[in-house]
C-alpha positions in Angstrom: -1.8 -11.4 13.6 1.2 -9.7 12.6 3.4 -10.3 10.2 7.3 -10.2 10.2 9.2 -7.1 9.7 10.8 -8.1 6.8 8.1 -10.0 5.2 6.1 -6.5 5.6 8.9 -4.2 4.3 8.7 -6.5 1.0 5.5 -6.3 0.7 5.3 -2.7 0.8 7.8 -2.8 -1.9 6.1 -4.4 -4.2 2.9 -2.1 -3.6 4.1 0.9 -3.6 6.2 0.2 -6.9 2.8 -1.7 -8.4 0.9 2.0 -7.6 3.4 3.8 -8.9 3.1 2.2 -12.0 -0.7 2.0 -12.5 -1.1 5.7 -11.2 2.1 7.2 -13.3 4.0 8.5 -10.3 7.4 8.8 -9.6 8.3 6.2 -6.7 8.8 8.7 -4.6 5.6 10.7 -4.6 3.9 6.5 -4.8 6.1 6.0 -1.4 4.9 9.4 0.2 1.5 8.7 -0.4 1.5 5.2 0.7 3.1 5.8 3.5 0.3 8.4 4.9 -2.5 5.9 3.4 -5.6 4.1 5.4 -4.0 0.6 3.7 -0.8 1.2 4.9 -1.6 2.1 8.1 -4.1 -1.0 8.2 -1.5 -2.9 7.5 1.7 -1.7 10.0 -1.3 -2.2 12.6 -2.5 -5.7 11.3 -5.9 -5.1 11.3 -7.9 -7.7 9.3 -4.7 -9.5 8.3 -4.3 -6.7 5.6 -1.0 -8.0 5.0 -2.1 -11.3 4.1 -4.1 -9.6 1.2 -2.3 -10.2 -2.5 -0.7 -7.0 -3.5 -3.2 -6.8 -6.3 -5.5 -6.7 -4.0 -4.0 -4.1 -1.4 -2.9 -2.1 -5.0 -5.9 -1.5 -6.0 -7.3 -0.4 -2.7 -4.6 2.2 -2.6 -5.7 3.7 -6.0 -9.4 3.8 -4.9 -7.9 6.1 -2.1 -5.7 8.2 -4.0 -9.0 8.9 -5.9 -11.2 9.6 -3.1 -8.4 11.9 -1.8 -7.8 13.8 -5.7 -11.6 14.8 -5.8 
């Protein structure tokens, strides 16, 4: 299932500016990353209704990424 454009593009909104937040990054380096991420890629694809995930949720999968990736 696939989720609307919009719907999606406030989503990833709120994500990014939630990881920026928990991680301390500027919203652009939070955007960068995101946007070259597994969830984010999951998502635009709408495998396992990623998008229907709460942004809690999909945040926190993000950050265990960025941490696999900083190691």
């Amino acid at each position: 299932m696939n989720a609307e454009p919009l719907i999606l593009q406030m989503k990833y909104s709120d994500i990014v500016q939630g990881f920026a937040e928990a991680q301390h990054l500027t919203l652009d380096d939070a955007l960068k990353f995101f946007y070259h991420s597994e969830v984010y890629q999951l998502m635009k694809d709408g495998v396992s209704d990623m998008h229907c995930m709460s942004e809690k949720y999909l945040i926190e999968d993000l950050e265990r990424e960025f941490e696999r990736g900083s190691r």
